[in-house]
Structure formats: structure tokens, C-alpha cells
C-alpha positions in Angstrom: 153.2 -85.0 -29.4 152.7 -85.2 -25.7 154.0 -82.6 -23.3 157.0 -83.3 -21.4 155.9 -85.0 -17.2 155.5 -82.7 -14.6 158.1 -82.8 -12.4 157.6 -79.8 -10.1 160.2 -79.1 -7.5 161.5 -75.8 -5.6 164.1 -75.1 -8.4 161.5 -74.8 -11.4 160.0 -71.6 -10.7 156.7 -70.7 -10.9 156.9 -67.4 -12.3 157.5 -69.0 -15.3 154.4 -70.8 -15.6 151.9 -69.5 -18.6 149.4 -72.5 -17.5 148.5 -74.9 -14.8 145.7 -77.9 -14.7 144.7 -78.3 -11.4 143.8 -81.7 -9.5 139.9 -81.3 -10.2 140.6 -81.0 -14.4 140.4 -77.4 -14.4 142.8 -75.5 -16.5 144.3 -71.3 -15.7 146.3 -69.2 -17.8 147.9 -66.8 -16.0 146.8 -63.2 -16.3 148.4 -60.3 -17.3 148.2 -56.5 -15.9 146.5 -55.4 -12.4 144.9 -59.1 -11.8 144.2 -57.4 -8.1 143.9 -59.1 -4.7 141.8 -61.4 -2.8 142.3 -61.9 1.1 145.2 -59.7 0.8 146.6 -62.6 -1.6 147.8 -62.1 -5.4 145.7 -63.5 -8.1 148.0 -65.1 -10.6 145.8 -67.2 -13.0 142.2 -67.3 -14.4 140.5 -70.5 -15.2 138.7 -71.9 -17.6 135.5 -72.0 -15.4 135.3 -68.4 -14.1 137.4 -68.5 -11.0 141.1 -67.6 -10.5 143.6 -69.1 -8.6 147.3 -67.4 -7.0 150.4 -67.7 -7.7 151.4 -71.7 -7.7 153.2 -72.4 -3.6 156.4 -74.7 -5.1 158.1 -75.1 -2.0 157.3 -78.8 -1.5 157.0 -81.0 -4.2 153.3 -81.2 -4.9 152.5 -77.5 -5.9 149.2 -75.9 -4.5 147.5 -72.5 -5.4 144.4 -71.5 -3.2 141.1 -71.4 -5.7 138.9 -68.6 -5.7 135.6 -68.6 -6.7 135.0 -65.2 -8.5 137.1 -61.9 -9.3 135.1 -59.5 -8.2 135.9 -57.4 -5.4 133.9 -59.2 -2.5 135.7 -63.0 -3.7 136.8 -65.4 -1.1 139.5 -67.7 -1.6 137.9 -70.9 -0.9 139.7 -73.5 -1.1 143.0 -75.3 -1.2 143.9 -77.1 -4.7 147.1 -79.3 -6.0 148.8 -78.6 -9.4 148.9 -81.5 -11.4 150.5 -80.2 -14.7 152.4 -77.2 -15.6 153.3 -75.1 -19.1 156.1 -73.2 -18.9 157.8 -70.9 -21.4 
């Protein structure tokens, strides 16, 4: 059965979040523990294709995390990306 739509707005909060598929296709889990800092910035989720993103921005109604290309300690955040579907507990 299909998941319920996406409907993301300021009252469903994103610390509840377990997964998120970001505009590209690419799909995070969020991590658990010490996931560390890049730019000062939390990391919240890893992704399917090695990078992480943070912790999903949902105070306007299309979500956005900033994508980050590695987790190692010299990562960059380096870009901008839109959530297009969230799982939520």
C-alpha cells in the first residue's frame, strides 16, 4: 500500500522524521548517536549515496536540509536541497 502524501508544514515536526527523499531521488535515514558537525551545523541524516544531510528546515512549507558531501571531519556542506517525502514514526 502506498504511503500516505507529503504534506509538510510548520506543525509536523521534523524531529520525528526516521526518513526523508530528497528532490534529486536520494533517500537519508536519520542517524543515531554523536552524528557530529559540519560548518558548525548538526548532521541529522545519512543517505543512501554516502553524504549526509541536517536536520530538515520546516518553517515554510517546502522543507530543505543543506547536503553535504562526505562525513569526515574536513566535509563541506555544499548545497541546498528540497524534501520531497517524509517517514515519520
Amino acid at each position: 500500500k502506498a504511503l500516505p502524501a507529503f504534506s509538510p508544514d510548520k506543525y509536523y515536526s521534523s524531529a520525528a522524521v526516521w526518513a526523508i527523499q530528497l528532490a534529486n531521488g536520494t533517500r537519508c535515514i536519520k542517524g543515531t548517536g554523536g552524528m557530529g558537525k559540519v560548518d558548525g551545523v548538526d548532521i541529522g541524516y545519512i543517505c543512501t549515496n554516502g553524504g549526509a544531510t541536517t536536520l530538515p528546515n520546516n518553517e515554510h512549507p517546502v522543507w530543505s536540509v543543506e547536503y553535504i558531501s562526505g562525513t569526515s571531519a574536513t566535509a563541506t556542506i555544499v548545497q541546498g536541497a528540497h524534501v520531497v517525502r517524509a517517514w515519520r514514526d
